[in-house]
MDTraj code that builds the backbone (N, CA, C; nanometers):
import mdtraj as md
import numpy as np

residues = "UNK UNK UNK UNK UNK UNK UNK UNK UNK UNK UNK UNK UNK UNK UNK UNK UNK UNK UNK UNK UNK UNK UNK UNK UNK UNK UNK UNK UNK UNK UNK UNK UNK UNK UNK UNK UNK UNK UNK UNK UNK UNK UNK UNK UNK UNK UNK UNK UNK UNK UNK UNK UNK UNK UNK UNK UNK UNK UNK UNK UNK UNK UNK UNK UNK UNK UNK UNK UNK UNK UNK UNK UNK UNK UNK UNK UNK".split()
xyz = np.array([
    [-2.4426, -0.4407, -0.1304],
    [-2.3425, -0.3757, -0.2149],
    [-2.2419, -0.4778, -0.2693],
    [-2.2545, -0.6148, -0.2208],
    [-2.1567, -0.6826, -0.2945],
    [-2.0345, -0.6988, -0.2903],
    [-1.9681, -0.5946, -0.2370],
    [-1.8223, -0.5378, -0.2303],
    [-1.7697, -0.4459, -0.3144],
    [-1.8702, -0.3745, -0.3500],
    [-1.8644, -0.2938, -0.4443],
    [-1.7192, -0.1353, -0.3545],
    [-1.7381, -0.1492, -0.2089],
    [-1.6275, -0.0488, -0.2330],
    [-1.5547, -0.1030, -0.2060],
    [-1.4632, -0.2335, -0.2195],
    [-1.3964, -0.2701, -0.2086],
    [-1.2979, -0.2685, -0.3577],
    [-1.4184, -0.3136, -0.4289],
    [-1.3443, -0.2670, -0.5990],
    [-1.3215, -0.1065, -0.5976],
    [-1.4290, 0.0004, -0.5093],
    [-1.3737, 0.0774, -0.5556],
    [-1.2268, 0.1689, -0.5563],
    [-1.1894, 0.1323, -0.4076],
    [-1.0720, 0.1762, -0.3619],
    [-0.9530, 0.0773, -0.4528],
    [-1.0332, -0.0554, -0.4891],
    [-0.8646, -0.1296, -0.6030],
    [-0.8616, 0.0256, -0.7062],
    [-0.9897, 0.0237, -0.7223],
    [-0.9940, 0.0522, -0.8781],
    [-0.8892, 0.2376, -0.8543],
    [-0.9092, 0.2811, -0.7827],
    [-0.8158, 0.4235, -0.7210],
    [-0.7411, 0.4255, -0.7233],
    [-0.7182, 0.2952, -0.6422],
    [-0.5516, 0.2694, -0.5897],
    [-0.4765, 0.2370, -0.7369],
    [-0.5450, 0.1491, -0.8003],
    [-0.4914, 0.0947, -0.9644],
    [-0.4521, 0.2316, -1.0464],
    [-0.5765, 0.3442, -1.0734],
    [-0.5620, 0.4641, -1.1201],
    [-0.4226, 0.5585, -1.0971],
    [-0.4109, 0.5442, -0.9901],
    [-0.2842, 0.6321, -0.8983],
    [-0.1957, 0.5832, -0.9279],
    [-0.1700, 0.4334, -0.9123],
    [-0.0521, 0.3856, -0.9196],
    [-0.0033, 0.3931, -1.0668],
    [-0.1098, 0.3892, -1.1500],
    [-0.0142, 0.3524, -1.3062],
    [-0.0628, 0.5186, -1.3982],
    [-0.0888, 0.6198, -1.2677],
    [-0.0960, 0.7634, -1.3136],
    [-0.1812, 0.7825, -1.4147],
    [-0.3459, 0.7049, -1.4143],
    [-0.4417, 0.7441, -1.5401],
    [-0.5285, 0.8336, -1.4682],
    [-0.5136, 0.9266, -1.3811],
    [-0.6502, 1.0141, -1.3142],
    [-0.7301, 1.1198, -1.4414],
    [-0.6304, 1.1553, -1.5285],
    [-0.6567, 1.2228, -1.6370],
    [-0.7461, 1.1710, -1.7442],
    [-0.7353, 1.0341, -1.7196],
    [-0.8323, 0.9460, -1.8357],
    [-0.8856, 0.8734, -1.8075],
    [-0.9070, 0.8443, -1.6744],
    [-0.9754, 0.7400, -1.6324],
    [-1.0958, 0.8338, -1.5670],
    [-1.2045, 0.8316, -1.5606],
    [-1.3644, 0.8926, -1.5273],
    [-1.3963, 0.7790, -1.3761],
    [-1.4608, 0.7515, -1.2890],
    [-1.4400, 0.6752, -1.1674],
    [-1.5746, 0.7134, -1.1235],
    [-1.7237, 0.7019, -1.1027],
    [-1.8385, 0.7331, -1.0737],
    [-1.8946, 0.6205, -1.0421],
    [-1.9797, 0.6362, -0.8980],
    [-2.1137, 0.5307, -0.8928],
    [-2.2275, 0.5751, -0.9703],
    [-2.3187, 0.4352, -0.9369],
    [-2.3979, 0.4638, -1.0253],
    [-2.5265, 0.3507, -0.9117],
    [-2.6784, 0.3382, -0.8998],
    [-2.7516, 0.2131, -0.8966],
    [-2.7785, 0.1411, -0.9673],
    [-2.8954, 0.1103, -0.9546],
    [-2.9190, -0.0324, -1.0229],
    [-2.8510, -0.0612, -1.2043],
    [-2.7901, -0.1209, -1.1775],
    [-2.7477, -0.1897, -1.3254],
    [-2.8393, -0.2900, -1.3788],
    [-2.9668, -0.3516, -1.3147],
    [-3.0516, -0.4402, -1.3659],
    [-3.0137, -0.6134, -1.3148],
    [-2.8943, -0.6106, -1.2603],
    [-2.8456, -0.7087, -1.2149],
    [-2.7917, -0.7680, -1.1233],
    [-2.8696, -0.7574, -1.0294],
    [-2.8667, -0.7304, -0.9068],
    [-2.8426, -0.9199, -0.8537],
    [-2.9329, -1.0196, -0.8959],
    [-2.8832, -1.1219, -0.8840],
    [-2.8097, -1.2249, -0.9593],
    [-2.7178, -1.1581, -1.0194],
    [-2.5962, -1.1730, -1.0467],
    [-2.4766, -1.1965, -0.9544],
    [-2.3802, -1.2967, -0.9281],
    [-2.2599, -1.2904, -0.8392],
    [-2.1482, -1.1674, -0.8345],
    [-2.1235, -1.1067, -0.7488],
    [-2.0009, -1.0311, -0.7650],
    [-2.0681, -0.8784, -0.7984],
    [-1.9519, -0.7921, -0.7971],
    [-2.0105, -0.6706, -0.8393],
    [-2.0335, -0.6102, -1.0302],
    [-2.1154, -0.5325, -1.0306],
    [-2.1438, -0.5068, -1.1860],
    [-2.0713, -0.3858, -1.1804],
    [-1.9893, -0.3589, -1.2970],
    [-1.9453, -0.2405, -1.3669],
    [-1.9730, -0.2185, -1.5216],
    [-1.9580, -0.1062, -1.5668],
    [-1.9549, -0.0412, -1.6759],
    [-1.8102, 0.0540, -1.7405],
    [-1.7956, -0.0220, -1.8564],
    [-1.6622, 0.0300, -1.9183],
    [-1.6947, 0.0778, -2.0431],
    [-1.7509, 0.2311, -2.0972],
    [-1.7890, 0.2818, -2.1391],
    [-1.9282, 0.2456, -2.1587],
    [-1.9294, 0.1188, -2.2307],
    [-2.1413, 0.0778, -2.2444],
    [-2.0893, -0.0687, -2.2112],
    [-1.9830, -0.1423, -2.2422],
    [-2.0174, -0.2450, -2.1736],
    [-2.0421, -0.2896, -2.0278],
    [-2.1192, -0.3467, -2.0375],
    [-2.1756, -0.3845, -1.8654],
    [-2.1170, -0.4957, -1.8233],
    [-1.9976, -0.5309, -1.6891],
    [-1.9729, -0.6162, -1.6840],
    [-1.9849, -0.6761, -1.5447],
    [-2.0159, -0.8282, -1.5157],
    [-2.0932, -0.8693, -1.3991],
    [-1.9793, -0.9394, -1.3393],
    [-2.0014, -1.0026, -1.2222],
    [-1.9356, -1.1012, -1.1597],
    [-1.7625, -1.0338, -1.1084],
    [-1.7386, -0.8896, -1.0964],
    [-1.6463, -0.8237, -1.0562],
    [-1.6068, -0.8562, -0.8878],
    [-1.5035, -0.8875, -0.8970],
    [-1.4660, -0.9291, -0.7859],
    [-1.3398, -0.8526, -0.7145],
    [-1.2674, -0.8971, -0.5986],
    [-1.1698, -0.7911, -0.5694],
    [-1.0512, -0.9393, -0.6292],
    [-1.0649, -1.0396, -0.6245],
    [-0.9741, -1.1275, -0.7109],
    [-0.9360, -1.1183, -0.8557],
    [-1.0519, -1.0798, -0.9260],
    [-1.0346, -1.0798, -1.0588],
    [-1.0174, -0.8956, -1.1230],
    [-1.0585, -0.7815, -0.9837],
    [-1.0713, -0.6324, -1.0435],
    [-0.9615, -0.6650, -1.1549],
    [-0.7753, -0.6687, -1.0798],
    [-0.7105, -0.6084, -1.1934],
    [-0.7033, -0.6711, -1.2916],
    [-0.7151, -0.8013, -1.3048],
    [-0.7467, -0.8694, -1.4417],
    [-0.8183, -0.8054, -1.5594],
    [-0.9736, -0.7608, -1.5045],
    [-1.0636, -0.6924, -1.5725],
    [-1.0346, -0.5757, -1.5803],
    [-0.9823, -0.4945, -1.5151],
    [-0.8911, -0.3640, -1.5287],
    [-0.8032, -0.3375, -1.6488],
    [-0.7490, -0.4451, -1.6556],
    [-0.6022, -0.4596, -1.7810],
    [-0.6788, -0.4862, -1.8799],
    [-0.7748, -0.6131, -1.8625],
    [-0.8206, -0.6605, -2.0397],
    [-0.9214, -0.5344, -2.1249],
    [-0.9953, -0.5249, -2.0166],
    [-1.0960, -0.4166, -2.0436],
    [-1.0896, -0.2503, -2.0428],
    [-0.9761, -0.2388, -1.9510],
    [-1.0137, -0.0636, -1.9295],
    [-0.8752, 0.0320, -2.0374],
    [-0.7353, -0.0722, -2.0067],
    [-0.6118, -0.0096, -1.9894],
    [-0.6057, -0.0611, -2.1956],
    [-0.6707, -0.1089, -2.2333],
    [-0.6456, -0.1195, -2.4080],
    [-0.7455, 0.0333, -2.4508],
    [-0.8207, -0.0046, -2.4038],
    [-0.9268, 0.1524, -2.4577],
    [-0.8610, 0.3133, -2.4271],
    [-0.8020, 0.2924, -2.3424],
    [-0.7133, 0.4068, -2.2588],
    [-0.5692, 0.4042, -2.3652],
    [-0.4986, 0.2811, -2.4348],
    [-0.3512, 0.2943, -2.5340],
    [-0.4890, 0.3208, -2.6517],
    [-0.5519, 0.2462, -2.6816],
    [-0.6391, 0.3164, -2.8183],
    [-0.6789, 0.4751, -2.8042],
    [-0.7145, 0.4929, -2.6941],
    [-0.7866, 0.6734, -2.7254],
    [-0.6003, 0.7260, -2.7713],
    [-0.5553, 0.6640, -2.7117],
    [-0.3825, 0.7696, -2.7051],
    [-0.3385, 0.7389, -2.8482],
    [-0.3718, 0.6517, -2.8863],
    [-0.3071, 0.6268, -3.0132],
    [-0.3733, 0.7131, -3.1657],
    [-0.5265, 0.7319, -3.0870],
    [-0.6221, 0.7959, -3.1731],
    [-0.5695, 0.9268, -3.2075],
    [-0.5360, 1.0056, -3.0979],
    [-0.4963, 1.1380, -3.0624],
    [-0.3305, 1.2105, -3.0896],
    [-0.2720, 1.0961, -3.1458],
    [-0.1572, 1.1464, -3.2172],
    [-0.1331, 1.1106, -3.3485],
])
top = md.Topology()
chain = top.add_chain()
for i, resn in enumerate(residues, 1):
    res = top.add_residue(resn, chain, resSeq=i)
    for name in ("N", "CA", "C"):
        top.add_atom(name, md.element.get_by_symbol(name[0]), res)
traj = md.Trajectory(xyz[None], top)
């Protein structure tokens, strides 16, 4: 598993803390195809992204998840 629940509880704890449970979706999933790849693989809408770590989650959290999340909001007013 990689450490895969280790991202997942950041990734909760991240959700909760900055109050996105409403827009943020949170599901496992298997094989992503990339299995020997370093680190854990996620998916942020279709992009697939590898080498997820519990060092780098909130990094990849902010660049990747939390702009798509001010764009849908911005879409919607």
């Amino acid at each position: 598993m990689k450490g895969a629940y280790d991202i997942i509880h950041q990734c909760e704890r991240l959700i909760e803390e900055l109050g996105l449970k409403s827009q943020v979706e949170l599901r496992g999933t298997f094989c992503l195809g990339r299995c020997t790849e370093d680190g854990v693989t996620v998916v942020v809408d279709d992009e697939i992204l590898s080498g997820v770590s519990p060092e780098n989650f909130r990094e990849i959290f902010e660049r990747k998840v939390l702009p798509r999340i001010q764009e849908g909001s911005r879409e919607r007013h």
